[in-house]
N, C-alpha and C positions, 0 to 999 in steps of 0.2 A: 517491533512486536505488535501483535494485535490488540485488539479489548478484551480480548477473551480472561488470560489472567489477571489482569487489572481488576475486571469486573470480579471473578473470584475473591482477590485479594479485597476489595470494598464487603462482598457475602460476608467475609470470615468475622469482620467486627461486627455486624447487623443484618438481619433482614432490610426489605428493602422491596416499594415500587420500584417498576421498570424505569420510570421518568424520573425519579431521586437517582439512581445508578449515573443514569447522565450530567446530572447535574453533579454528585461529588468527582464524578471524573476529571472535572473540569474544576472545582473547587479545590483536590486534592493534588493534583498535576499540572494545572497549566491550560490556557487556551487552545493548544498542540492536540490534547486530546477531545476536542470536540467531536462530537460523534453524533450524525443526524436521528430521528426515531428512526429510521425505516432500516440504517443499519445496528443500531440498538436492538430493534424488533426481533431482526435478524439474528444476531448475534443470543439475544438471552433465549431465542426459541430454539439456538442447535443446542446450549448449554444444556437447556430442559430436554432436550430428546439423547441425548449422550448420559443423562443420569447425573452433571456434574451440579445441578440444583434442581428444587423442585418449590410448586407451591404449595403454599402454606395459608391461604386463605378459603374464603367459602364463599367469593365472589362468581357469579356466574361464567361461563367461559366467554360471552361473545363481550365481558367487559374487559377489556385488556387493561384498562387504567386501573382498572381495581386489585389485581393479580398482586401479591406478593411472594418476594421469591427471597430463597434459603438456600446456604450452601449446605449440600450434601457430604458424608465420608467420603463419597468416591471424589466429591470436588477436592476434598481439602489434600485428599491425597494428592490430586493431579496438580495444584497449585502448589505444595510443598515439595513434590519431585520438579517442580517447574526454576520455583525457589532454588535448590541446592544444585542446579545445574549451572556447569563456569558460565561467566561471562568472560570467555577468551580473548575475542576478537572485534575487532572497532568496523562499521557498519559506515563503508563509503556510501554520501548518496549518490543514485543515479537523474541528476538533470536533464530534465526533458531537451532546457533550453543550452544546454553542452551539445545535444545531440543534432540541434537545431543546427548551432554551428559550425559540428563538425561535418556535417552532410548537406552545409548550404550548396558546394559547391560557387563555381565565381559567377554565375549569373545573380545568387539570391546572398551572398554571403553579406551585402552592402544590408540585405533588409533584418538584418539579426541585429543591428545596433540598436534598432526602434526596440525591441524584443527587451535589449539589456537596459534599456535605458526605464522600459516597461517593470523590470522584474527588479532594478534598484530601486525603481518606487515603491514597490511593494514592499521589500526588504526595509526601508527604510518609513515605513507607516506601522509594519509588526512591530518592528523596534522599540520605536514611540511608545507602543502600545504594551507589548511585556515590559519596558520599563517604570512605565509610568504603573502596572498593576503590580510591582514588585516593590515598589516605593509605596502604595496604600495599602501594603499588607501591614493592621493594627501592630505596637510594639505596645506589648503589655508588661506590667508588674512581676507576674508567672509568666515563664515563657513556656509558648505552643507548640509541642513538636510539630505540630500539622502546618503551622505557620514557617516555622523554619524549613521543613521540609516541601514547603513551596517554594521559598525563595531560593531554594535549590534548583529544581523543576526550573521555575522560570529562569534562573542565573545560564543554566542550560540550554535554554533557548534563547536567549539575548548572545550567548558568546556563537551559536550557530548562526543569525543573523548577521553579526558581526563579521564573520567567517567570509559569510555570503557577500555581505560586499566589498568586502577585500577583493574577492576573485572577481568579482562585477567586473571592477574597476580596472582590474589587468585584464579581463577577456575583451570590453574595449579597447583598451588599449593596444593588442596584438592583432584585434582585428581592424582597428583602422592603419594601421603601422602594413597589414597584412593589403589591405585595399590599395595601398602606395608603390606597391612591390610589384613585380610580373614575374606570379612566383608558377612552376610548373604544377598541374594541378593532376591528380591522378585520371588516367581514361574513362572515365565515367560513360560516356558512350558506348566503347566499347565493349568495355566490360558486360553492360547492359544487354546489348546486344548479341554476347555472346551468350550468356543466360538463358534468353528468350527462347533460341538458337536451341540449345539442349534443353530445355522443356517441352520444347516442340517434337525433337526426337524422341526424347521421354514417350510422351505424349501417343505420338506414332506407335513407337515399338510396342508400347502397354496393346494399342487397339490392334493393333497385327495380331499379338500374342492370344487376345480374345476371340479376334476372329477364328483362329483357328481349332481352338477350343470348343467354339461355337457351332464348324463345322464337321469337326472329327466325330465318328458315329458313337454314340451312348451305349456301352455295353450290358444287357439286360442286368438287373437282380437276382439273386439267386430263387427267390419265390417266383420269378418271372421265368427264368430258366427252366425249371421243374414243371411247371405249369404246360411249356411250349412242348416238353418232351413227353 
């Protein structure tokens, strides 16, 4: 999902500068939801033009830092029909670096292993790292729902990295198993080729069709007609 209800869902307890939004984003959910200003910027200035908040201060406009913002009724409604809508269905990701692989083809398909060997580093540096902020979350006397419900957040994210390199570790594996093999590989030439081929006639037929139109004589207007008569 986006920031858009998140950020709603933060209005509904407090107002709130634009720069605190980001920061409980990230204090409330996880590292996951880090969000830069310029798409914060973004984001709370469609909210503000949609009606789903507005400000609340008597800071001049050219201070954006000074700007606090409020959820509106039309927000709270849109956040609460947001709310009570299922969550049906489970949300595959789309890997860039699957797609890498699946369309190296056999000249490049050797250069994706640097790629996996690149993105289990990664995987395994976020790791470290929501683990280790899931471990310094305080254990208090009273417990915090905001506390518990991070280490949710983040449990969430630790078992998707986890996920991730599980699959790492087998898409190496089937692609170096795959490099051993002299496996038939789809006509990627050809097909290409053939492509080209019919864009081309595309291509053509479109400019014929033009031409002709281009040449076929313009039949007057009816105020042009009347005039000539």
């Amino acid at each position: 999902m986006s920031a858009k209800h998140a950020l709603l869902g933060l209005l509904l307890h407090r107002p709130a500068y634009r720069y605190q939004l980001g920061e409980r984003l990230q204090e409330r959910l996880g590292p996951a939801w880090k969000i830069n200003s310029g798409q914060l910027y973004q984001t709370v200035r469609r909210l503000a033009a949609d009606g789903l908040i507005e400000r609340i201060d008597s800071a001049p406009d050219d201070q954006d830092e000074l700007h606090v913002y409020a959820i509106t009724v039309p927000g709270v409604e849109e956040f609460e029909s947001w709310f009570d809508a299922a969550v049906s269905t489970a949300r595959l990701s789309r890997r860039p670096l699957l797609v890498k692989i699946t369309l190296a083809g056999p000249e490049r398909l050797k250069d994706t292993l640097e790629e996996i060997d690149t993105y289990e580093h990664h995987c395994m540096g976020a790791l470290e790292k929501h683990r280790r902020l899931r471990e310094e979350i305080p254990v208090t006397a009273q417990v915090r729902a905001d506390h518990e419900l991070l280490r949710v957040n983040l449990s969430a994210d630790i078992a998707q990295l986890e996920g991730e390199l599980v699959w790492a570790k087998y898409a190496r594996e089937r692609v170096t198993w795959l490099l051993s093999q002299n496996p038939i590989w789809p006509p990627m030439h050809e097909r290409s080729r053939a492509t080209a081929e019919e864009a081309r006639e595309r291509l053509e037929a479109r400019t014929e069709m033009f031409s002709r139109i281009a040449a076929k004589p313009q039949r007057p207007l009816p105020a042009e007609r009347k005039q000539s008569a």
